[in-house]
KOLLOSE-441228 format. One record per residue (C-alpha): x, y, z; residue number from 1; residue in one letter. Coordinates in Angstrom, 1 decimal. Example, Ala and Ser with C-alpha at 12.3 -4.5 7.8 and 13.67 -1.06 7.14 Angstrom:
2
{x = 12.3 | y = -4.5 | z = 7.8 | nr = 1 | rest = a}
{x = 13.7 | y = -1.1 | z = 7.1 | nr = 2 | rest = s}
***
This chain:
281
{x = -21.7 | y = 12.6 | z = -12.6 | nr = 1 | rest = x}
{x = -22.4 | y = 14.2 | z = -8.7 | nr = 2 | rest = x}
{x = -18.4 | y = 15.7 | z = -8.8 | nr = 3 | rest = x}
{x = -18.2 | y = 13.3 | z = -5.6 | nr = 4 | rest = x}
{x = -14.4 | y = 12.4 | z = -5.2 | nr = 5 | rest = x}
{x = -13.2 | y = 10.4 | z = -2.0 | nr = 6 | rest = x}
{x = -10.1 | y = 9.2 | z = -2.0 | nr = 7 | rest = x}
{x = -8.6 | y = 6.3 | z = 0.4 | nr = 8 | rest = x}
{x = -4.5 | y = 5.6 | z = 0.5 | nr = 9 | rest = x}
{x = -1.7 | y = 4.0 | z = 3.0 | nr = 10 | rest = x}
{x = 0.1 | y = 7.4 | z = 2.4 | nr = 11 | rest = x}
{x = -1.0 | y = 8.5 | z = 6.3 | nr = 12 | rest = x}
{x = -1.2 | y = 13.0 | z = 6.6 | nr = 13 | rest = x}
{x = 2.9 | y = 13.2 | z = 7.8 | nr = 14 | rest = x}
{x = 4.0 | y = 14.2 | z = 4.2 | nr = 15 | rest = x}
{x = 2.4 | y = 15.6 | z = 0.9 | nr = 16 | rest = x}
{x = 1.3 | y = 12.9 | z = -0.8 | nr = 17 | rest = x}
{x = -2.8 | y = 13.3 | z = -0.2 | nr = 18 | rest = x}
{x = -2.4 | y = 17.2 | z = -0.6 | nr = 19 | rest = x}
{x = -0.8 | y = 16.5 | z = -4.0 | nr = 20 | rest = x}
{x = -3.9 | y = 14.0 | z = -4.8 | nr = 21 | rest = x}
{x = -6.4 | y = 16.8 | z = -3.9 | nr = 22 | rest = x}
{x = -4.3 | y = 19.5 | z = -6.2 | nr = 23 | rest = x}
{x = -4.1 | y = 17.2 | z = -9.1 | nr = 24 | rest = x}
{x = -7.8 | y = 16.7 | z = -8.9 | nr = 25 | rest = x}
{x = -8.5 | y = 20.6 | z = -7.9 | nr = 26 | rest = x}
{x = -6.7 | y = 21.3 | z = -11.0 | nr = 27 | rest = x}
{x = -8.8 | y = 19.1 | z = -13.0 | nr = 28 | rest = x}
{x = -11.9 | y = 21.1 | z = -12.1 | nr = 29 | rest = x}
{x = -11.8 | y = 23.4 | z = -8.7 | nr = 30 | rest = x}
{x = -15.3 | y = 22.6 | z = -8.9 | nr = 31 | rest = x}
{x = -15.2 | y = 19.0 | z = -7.1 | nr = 32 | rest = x}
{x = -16.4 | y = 18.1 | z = -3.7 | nr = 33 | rest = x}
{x = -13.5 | y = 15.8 | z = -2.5 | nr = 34 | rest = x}
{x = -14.0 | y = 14.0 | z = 0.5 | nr = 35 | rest = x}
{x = -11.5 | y = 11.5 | z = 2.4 | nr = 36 | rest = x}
{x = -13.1 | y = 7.9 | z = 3.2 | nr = 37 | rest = x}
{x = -9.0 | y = 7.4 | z = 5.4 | nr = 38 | rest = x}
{x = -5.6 | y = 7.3 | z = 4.4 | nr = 39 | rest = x}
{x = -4.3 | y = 5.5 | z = 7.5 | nr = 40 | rest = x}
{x = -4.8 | y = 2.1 | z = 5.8 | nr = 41 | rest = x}
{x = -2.0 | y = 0.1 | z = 7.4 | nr = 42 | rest = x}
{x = 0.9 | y = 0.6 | z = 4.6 | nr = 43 | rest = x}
{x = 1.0 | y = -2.4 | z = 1.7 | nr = 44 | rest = x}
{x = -2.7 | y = -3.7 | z = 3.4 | nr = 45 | rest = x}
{x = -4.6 | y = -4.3 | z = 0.0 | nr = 46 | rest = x}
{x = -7.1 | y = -6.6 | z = 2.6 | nr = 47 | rest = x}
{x = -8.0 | y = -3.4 | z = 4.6 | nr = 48 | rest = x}
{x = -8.0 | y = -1.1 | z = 2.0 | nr = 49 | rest = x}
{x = -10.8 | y = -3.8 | z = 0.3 | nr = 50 | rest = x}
{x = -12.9 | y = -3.9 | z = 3.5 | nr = 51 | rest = x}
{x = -12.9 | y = 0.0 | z = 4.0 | nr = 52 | rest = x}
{x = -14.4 | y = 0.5 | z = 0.7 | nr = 53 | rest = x}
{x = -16.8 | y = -2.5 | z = 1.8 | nr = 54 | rest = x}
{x = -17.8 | y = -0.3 | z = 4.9 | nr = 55 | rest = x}
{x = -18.5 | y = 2.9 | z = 3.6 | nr = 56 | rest = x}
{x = -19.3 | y = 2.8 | z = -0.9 | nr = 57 | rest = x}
{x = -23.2 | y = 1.4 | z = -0.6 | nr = 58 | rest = x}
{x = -24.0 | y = 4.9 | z = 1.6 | nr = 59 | rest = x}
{x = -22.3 | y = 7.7 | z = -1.0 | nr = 60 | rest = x}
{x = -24.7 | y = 8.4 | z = -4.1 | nr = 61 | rest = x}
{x = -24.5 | y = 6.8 | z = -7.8 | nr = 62 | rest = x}
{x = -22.2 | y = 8.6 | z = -9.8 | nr = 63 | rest = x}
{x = -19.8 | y = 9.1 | z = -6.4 | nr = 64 | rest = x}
{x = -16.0 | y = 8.4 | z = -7.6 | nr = 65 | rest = x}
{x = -14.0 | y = 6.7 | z = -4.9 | nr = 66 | rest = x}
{x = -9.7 | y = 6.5 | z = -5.6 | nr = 67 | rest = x}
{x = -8.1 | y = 4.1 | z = -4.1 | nr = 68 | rest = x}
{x = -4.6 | y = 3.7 | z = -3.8 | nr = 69 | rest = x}
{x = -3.1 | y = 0.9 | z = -1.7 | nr = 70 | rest = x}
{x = -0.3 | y = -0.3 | z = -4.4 | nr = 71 | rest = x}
{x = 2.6 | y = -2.1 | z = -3.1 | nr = 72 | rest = x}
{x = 2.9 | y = -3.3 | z = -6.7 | nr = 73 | rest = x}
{x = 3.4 | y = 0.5 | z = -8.4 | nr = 74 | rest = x}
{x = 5.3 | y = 0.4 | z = -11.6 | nr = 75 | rest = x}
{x = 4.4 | y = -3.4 | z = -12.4 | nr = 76 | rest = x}
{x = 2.7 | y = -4.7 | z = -14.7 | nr = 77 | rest = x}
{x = -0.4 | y = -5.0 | z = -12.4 | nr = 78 | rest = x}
{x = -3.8 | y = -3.3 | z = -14.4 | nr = 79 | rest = x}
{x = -5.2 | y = 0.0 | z = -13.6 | nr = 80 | rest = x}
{x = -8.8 | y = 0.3 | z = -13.4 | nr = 81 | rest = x}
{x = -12.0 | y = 2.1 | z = -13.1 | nr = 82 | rest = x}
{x = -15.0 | y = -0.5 | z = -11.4 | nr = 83 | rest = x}
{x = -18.5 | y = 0.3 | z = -11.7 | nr = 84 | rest = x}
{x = -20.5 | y = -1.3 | z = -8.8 | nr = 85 | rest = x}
{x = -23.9 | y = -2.2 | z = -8.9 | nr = 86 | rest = x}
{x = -25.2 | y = 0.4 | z = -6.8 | nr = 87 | rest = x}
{x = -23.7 | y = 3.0 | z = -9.6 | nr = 88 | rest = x}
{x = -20.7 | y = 4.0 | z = -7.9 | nr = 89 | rest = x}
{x = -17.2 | y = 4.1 | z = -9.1 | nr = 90 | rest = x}
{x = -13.7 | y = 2.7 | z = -7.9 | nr = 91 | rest = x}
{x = -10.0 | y = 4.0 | z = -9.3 | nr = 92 | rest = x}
{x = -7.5 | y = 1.9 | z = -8.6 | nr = 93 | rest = x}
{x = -5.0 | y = -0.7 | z = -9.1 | nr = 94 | rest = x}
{x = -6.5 | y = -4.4 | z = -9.7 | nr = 95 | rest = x}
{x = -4.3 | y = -6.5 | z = -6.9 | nr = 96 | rest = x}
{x = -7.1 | y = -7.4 | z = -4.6 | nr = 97 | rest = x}
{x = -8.8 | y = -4.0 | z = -3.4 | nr = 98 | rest = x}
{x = -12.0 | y = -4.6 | z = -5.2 | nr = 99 | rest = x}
{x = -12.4 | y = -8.2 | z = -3.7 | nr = 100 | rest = x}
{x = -15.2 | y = -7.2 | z = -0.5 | nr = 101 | rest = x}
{x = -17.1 | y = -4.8 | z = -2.9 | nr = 102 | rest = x}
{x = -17.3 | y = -7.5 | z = -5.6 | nr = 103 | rest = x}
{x = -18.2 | y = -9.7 | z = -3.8 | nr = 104 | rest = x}
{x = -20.9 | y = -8.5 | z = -1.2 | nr = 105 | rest = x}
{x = -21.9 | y = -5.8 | z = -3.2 | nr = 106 | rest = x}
{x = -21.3 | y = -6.2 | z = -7.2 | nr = 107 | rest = x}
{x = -19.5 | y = -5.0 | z = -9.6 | nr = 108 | rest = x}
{x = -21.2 | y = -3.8 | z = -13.0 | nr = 109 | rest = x}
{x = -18.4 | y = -3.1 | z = -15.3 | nr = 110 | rest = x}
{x = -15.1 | y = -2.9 | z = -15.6 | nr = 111 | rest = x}
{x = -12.5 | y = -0.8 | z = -17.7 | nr = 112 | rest = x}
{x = -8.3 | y = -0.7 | z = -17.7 | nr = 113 | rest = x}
{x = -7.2 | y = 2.7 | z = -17.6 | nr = 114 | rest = x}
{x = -5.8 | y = 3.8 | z = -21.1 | nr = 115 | rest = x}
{x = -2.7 | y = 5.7 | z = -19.8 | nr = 116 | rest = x}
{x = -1.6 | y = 7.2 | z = -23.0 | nr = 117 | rest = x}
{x = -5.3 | y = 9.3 | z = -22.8 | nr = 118 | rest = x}
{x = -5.3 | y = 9.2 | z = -18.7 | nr = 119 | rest = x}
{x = -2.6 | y = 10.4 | z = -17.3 | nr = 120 | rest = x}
{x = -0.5 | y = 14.0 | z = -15.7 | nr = 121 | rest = x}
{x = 1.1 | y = 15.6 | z = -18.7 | nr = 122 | rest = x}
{x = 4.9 | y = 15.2 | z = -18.5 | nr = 123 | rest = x}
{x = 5.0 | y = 12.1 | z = -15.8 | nr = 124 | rest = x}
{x = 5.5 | y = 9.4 | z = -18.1 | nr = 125 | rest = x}
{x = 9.1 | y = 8.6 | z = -16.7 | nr = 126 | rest = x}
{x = 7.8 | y = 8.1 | z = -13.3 | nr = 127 | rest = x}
{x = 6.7 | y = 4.8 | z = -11.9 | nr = 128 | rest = x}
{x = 6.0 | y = 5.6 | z = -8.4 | nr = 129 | rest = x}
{x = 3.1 | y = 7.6 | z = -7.9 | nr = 130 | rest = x}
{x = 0.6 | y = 6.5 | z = -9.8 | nr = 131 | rest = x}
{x = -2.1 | y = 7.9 | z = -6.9 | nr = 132 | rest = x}
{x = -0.8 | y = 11.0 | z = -8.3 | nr = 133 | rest = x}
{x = -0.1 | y = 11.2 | z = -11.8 | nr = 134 | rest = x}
{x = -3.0 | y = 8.3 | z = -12.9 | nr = 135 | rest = x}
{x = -5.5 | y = 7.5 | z = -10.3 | nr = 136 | rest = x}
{x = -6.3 | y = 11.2 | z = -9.1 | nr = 137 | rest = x}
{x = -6.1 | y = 12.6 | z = -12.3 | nr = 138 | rest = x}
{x = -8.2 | y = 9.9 | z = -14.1 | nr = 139 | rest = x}
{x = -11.1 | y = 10.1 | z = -11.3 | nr = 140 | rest = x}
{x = -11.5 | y = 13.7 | z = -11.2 | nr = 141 | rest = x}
{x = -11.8 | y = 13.8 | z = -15.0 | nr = 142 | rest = x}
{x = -14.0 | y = 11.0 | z = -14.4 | nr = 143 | rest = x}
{x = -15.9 | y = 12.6 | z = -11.2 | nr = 144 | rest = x}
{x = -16.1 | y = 16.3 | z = -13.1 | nr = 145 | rest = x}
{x = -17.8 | y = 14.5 | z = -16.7 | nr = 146 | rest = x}
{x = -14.5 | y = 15.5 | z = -18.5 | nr = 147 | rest = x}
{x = -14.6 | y = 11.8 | z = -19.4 | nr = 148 | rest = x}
{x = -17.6 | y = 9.0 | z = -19.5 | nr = 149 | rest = x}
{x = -16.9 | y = 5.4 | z = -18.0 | nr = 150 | rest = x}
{x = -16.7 | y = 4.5 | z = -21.6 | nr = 151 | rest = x}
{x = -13.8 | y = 6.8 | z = -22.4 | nr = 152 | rest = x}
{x = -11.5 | y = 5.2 | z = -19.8 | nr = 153 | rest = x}
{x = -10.5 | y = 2.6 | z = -21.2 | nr = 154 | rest = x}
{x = -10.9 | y = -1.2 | z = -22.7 | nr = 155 | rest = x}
{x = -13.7 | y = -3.2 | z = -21.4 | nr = 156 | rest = x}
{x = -12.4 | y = -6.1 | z = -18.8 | nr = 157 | rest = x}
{x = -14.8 | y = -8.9 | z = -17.4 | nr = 158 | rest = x}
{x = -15.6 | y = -8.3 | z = -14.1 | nr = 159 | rest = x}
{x = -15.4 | y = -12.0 | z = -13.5 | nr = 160 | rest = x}
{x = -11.5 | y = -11.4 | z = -13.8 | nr = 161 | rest = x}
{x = -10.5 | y = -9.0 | z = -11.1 | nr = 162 | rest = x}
{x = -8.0 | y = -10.5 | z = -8.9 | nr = 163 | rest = x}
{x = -9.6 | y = -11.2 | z = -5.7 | nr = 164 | rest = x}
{x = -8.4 | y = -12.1 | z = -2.0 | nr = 165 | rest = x}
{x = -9.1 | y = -15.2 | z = 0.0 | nr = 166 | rest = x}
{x = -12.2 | y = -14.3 | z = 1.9 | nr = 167 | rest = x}
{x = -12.2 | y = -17.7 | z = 4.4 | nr = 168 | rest = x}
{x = -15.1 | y = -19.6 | z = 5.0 | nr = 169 | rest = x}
{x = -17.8 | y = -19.7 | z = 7.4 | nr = 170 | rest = x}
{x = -19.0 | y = -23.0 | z = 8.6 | nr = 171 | rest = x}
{x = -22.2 | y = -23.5 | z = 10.7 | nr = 172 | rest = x}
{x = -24.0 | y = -26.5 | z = 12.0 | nr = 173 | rest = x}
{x = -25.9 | y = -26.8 | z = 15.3 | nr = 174 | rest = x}
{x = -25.0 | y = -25.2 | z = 18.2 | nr = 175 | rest = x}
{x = -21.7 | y = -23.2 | z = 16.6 | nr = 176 | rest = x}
{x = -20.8 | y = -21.0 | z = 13.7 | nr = 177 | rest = x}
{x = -16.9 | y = -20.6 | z = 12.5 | nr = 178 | rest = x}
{x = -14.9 | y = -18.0 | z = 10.7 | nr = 179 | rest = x}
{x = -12.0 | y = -16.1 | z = 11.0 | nr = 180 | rest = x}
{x = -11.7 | y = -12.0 | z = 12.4 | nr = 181 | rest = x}
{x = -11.2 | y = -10.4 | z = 9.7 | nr = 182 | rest = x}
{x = -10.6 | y = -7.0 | z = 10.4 | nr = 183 | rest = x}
{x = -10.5 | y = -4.5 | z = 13.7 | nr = 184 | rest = x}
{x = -12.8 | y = -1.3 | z = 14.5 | nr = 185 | rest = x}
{x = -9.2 | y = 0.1 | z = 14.9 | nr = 186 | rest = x}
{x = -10.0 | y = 3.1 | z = 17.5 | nr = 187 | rest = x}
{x = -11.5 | y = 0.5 | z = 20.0 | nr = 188 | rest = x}
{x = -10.3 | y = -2.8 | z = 19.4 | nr = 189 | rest = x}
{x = -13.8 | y = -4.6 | z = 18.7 | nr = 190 | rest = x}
{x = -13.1 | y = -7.8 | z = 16.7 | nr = 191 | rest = x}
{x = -15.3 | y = -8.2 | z = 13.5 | nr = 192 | rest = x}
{x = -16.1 | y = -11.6 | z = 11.7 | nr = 193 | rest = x}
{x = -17.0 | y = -12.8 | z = 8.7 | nr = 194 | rest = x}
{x = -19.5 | y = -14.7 | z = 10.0 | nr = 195 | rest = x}
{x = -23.0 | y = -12.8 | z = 8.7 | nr = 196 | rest = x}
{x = -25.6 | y = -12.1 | z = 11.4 | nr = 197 | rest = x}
{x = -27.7 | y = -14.3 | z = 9.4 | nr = 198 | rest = x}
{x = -25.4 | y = -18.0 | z = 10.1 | nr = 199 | rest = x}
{x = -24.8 | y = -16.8 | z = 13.7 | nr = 200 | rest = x}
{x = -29.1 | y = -16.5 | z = 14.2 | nr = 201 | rest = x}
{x = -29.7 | y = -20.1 | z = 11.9 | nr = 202 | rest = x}
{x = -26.5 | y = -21.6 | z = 14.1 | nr = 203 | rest = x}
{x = -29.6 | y = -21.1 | z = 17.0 | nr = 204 | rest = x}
{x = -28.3 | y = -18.1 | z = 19.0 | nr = 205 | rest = x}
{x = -30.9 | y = -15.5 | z = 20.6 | nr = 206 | rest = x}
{x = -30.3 | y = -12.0 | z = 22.2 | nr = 207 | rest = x}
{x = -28.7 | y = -12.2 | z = 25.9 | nr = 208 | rest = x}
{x = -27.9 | y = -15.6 | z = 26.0 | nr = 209 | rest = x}
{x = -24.3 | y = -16.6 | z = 27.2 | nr = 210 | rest = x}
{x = -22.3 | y = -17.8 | z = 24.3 | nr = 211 | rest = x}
{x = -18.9 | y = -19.7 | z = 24.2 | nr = 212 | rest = x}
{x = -16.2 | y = -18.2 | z = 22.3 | nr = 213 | rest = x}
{x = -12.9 | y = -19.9 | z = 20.9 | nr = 214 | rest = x}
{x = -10.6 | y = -17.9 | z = 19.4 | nr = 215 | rest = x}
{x = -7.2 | y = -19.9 | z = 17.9 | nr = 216 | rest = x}
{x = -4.3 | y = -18.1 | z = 16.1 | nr = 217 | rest = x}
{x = -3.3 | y = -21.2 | z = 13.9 | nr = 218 | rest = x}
{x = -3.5 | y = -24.1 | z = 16.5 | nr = 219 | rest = x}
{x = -2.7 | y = -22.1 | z = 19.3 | nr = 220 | rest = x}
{x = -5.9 | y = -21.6 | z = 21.7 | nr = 221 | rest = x}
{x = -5.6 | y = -17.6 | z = 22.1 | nr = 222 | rest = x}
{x = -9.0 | y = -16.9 | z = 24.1 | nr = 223 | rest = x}
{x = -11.4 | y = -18.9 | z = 25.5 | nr = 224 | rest = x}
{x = -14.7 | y = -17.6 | z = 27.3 | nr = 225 | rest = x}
{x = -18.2 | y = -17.4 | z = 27.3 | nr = 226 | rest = x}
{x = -19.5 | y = -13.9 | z = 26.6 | nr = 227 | rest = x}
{x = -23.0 | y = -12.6 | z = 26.3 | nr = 228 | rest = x}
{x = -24.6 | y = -11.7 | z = 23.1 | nr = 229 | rest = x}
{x = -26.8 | y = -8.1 | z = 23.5 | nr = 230 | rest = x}
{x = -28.2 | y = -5.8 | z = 20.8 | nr = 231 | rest = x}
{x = -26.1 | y = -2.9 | z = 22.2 | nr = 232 | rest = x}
{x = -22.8 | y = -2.1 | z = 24.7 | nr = 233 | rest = x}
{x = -25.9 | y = -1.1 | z = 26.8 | nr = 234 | rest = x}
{x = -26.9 | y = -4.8 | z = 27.2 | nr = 235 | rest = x}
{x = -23.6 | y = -5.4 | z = 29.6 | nr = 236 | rest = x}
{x = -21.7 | y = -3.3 | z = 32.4 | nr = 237 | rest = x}
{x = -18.8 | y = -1.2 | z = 31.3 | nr = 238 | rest = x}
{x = -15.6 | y = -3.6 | z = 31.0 | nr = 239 | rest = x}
{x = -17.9 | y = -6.4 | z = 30.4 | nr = 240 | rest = x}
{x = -17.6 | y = -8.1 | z = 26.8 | nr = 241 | rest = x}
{x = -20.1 | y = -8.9 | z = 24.3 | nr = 242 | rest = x}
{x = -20.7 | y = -10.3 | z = 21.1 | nr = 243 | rest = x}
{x = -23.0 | y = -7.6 | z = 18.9 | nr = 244 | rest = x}
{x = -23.8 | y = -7.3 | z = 15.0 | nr = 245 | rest = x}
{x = -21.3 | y = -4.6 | z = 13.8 | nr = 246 | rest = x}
{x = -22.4 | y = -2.4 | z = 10.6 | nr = 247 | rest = x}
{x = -21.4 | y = -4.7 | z = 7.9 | nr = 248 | rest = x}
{x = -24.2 | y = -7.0 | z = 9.6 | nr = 249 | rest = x}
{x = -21.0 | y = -9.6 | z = 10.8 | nr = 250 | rest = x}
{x = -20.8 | y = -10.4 | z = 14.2 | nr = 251 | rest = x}
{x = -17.7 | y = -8.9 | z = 16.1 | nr = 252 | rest = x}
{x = -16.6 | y = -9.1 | z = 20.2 | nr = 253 | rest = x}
{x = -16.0 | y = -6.3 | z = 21.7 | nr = 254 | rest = x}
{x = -15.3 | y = -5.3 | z = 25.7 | nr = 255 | rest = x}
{x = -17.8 | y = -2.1 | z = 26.5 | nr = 256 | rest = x}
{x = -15.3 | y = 0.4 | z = 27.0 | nr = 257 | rest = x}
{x = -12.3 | y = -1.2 | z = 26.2 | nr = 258 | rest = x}
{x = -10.2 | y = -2.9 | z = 23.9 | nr = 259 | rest = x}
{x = -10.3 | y = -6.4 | z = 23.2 | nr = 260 | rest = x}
{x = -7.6 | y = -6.6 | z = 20.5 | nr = 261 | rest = x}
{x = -5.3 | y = -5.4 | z = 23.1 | nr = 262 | rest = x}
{x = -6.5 | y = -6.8 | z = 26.5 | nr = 263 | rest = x}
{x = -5.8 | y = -10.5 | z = 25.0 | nr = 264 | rest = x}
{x = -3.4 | y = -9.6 | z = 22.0 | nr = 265 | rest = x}
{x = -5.6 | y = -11.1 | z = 19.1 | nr = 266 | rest = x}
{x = -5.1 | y = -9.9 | z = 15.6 | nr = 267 | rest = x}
{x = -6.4 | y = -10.5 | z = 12.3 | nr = 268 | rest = x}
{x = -6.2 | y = -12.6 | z = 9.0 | nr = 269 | rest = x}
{x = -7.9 | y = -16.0 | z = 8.2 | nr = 270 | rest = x}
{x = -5.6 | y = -17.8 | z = 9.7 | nr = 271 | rest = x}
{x = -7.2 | y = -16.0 | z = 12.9 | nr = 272 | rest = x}
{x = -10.5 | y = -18.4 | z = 13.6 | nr = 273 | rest = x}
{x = -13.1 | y = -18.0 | z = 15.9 | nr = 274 | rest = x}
{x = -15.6 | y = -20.1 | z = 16.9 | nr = 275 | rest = x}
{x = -18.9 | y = -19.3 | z = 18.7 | nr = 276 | rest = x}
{x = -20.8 | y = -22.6 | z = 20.5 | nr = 277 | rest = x}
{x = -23.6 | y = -22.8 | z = 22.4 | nr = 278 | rest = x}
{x = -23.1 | y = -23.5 | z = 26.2 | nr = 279 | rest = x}
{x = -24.2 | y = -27.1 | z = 27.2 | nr = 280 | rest = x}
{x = -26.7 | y = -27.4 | z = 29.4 | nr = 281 | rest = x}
***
């Protein structure tokens, strides 16, 4: 192992709760290099804690242990785990959706529950409520410092198994790709799709052409516009909006300079479509 720890929570910097994380795992060995991928997840959001990991696991090294701890089910009966992705990285964490964008754009290898009875703080065993704490931290810095092989963790699972999230679909014909936003560049409001460059470029779409775009929330027409699709916010004037490939390689609408989420109140979830079509004429 590379004694790569990152963690990822909902627990936010107001209290103690990450510091306590990175003394657990300090403790372990006061040799590891931990590192924090965000812990402003919105609280209880297994879907954005799944994307996150998405957006950042396939550029850390194999042998890098990411912990993440988005667990609005703590104390259930819900399994703990330790993944082990294609790319030879590894994921902590509860199995209630979380590993659902990495498993499936990405891959998972392998799969173990987390034997608590070997894995777990000394003395915590009559508390049910911080498992980031007293399990997950713990269990990847043992794992992250070689105090423990993937093998030691626990019980072999089959990846096919891991509870997954509804991803949405994507559908494409001629002239128009559909999806749903699924998540927001949160600092600036930019809009990002599931829809992969690749269906947006075989729907027929080219670089600086004027594009129509539908957005509904349900059956409700939210935004309705035709918007230019450039390579960079350098293709349009500042305040101008335009349809780019984000770095997931999705396409996403964003205003140069502003914020589209909040100029025309759209949010996110599948129930969230939009549509791009090509503009008649």
């Amino acid at each position: 192992m590379n004694k790569l720890l990152v963690f990822q929570s909902d627990f936010g910097l107001v209290d103690g709760a990450v510091a306590a994380m990175h003394g657990v795992a300090t403790t372990v060995d006061n040799t590891l290099k931990i590192h924090d991928l965000t812990h402003d997840i919105p609280p209880y959001n297994i879907w954005n804690a799944s994307y996150r990991l998405l957006q950042t696991i396939e550029y850390w090294p194999a042998g890098t242990v990411f912990v993440s701890v988005v667990d609005p089910g703590v104390g259930s009966e819900r399994r703990s785990v330790v993944a082990e992705t294609t790319g030879g990285q590894f994921i902590v964490t509860p199995d209630n959706g979380t590993l659902t964008h990495v498993n499936r754009k990405i891959g998972l290898k392998a799969i173990r529950e987390i034997d608590e009875t070997k894995h777990r703080r000394e003395n915590t065993e009559h508390s049910y409520t911080f498992h980031g704490r007293d399990v997950y931290a713990f269990t990847g810095a043992k794992l992250a410092s070689g105090d423990i092989t993937f093998d030691q963790v626990g019980k072999s699972l089959d990846p096919s198994n891991v509870v997954e999230l509804d991803l949405g679909t994507v559908e494409t014909g001629k002239g128009f790709v559909k999806g749903s936003i699924d998540i927001l560049d949160v600092r600036f409001g930019s809009l990002w799709t599931n829809i992969p460059r690749s269906s947006f470029i075989k729907a027929g779409f080219e670089h600086g052409e004027s594009v129509e775009v539908i957005i509904r929330n349900g059956s409700t027409l939210a935004y309705n516009n035709r918007i230019t699709y450039g390579r960079s916010f350098a293709d349009v004037y500042v305040s101008e909006q335009i349809i780019y490939v984000n770095s997931v390689y999705n396409m996403a609408v964003a205003i140069n300079q502003g914020n589209f989420s909040r100029a025309y109140n759209i949010g996110t979830g599948k129930h969230w479509s939009i549509e791009f079509r090509k503009v008649a004429g």
